[in-house]
Backbone as a ProteinNet text record, in pm:
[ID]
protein_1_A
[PRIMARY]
XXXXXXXXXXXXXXXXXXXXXXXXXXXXXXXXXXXXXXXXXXXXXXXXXXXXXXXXXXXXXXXXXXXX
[TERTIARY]
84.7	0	89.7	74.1	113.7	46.3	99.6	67.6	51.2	34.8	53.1	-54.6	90.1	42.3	-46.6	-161	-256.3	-266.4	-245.4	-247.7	-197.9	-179.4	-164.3	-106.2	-123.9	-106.5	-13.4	88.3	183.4	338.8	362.3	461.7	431.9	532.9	528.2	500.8	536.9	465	479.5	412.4	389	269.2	254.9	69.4	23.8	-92.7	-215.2	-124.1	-167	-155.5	-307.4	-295.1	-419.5	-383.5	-400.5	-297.5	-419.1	-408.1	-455.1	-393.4	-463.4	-386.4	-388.6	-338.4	-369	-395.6	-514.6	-617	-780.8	-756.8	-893.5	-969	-816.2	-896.8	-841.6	-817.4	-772.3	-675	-556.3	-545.2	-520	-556.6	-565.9	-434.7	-360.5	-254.9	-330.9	-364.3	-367.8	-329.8	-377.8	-366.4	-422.5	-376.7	-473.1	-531.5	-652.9	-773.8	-758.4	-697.2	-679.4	-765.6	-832.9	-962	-1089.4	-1084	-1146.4	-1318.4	-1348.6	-1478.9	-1521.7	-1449.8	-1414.8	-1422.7	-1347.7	-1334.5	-1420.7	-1510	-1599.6	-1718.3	-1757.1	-1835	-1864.8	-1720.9	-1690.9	-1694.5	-1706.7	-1716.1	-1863.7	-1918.7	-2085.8	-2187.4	-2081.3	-2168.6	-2102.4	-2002.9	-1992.5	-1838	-1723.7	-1612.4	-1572.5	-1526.4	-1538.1	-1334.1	-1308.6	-1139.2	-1102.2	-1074.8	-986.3	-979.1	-1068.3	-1005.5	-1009.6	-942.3	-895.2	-954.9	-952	-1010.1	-912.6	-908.5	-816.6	-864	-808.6	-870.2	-738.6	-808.1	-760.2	-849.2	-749.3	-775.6	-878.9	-1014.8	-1071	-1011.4	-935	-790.4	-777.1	-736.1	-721.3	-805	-935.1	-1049.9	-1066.1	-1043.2	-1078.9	-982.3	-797	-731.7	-749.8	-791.2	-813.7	-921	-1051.4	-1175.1	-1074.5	-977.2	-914.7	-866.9	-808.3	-673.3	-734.7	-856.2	-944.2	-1060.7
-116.7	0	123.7	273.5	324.7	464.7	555	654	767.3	863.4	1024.5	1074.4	1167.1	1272.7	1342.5	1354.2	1460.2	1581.8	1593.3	1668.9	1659.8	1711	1665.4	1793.3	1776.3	1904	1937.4	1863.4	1842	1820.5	1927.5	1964.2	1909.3	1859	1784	1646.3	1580.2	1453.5	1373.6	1519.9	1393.6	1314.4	1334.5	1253.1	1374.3	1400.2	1268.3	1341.6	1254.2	1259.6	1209.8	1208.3	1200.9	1158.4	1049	990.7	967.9	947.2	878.2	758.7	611.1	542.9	518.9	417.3	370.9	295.2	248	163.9	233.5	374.3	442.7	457.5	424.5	438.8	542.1	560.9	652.4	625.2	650.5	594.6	719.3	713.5	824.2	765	837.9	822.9	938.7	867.3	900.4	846.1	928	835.9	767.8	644.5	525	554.9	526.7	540.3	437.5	453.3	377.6	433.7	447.6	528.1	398.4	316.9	221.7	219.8	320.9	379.4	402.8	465.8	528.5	395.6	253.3	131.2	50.2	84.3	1.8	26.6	131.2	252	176.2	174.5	136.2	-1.6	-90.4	-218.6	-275.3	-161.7	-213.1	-125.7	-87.1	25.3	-116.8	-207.7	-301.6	-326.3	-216	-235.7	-335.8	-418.8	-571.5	-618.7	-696.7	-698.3	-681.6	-706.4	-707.3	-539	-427.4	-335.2	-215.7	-106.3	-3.5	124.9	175	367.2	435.4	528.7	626.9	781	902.6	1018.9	1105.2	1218.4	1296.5	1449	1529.9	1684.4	1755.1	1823.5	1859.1	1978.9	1999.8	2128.6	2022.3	1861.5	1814.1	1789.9	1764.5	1740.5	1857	1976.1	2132.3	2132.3	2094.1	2064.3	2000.6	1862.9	1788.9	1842.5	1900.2	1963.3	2124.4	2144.5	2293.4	2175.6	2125.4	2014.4	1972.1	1914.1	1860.7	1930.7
0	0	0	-93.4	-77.1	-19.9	59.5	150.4	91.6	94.1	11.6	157.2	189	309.3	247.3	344.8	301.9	402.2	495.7	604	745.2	893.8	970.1	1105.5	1176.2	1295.4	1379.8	1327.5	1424.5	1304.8	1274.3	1201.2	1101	963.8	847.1	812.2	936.5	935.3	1032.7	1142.1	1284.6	1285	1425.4	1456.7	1524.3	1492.7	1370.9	1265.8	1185.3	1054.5	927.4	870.7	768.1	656.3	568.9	467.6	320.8	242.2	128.2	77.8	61.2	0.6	-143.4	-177.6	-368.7	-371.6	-297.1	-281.6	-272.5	-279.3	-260.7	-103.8	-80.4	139.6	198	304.5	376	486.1	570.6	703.4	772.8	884.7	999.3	1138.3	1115	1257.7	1373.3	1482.3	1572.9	1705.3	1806.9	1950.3	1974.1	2076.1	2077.8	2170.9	2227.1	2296	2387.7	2521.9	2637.7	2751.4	2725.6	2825.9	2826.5	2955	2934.3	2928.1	3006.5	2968.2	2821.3	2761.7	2606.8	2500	2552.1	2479.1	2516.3	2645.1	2651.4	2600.3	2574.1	2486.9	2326.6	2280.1	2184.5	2140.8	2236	2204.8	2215	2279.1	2316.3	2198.7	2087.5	1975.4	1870.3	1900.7	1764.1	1735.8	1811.2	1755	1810.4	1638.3	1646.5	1762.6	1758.8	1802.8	1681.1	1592.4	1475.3	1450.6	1474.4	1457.4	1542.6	1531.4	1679.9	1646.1	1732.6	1719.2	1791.1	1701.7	1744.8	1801.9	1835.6	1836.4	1765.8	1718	1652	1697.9	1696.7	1672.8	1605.6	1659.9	1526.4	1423.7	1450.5	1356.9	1280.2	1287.7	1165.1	1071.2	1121.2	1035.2	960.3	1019.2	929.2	793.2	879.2	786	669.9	689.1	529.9	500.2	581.5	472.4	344.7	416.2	306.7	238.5	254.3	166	41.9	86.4	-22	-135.5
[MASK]
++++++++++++++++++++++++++++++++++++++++++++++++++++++++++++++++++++

């Protein structure tokens, strides 16, 4: 898979970050969500084990809405 920075808040290419792949998806670097309230939340709305949630900045979300 390949990456192409799209944005991100924390200099040129820290975290978060906000990526495009060449596969037509997206990947989002963020922090992992160790807030067990927060994961238990999350596991009782469906998030299956096989995959994770992260949080991110809403400055980044504004970011990729200009980017794009």
């Amino acid at each position: 898979m390949q990456l192409t920075h799209i944005a991100t808040e924390s200099g040129k290419s820290g975290c978060p970050s906000f990526f495009a792949t060449d596969r037509g998806t997206y990947v989002v670097q963020g922090w992992r969500i160790d807030d067990a309230d927060a994961l238990a939340t999350l596991q009782e709305r469906g998030l299956p084990d096989h995959e994770t949630a992260i949080e991110i900045p809403a400055a980044l979300v504004q970011r990729i809405r200009e980017s794009g």
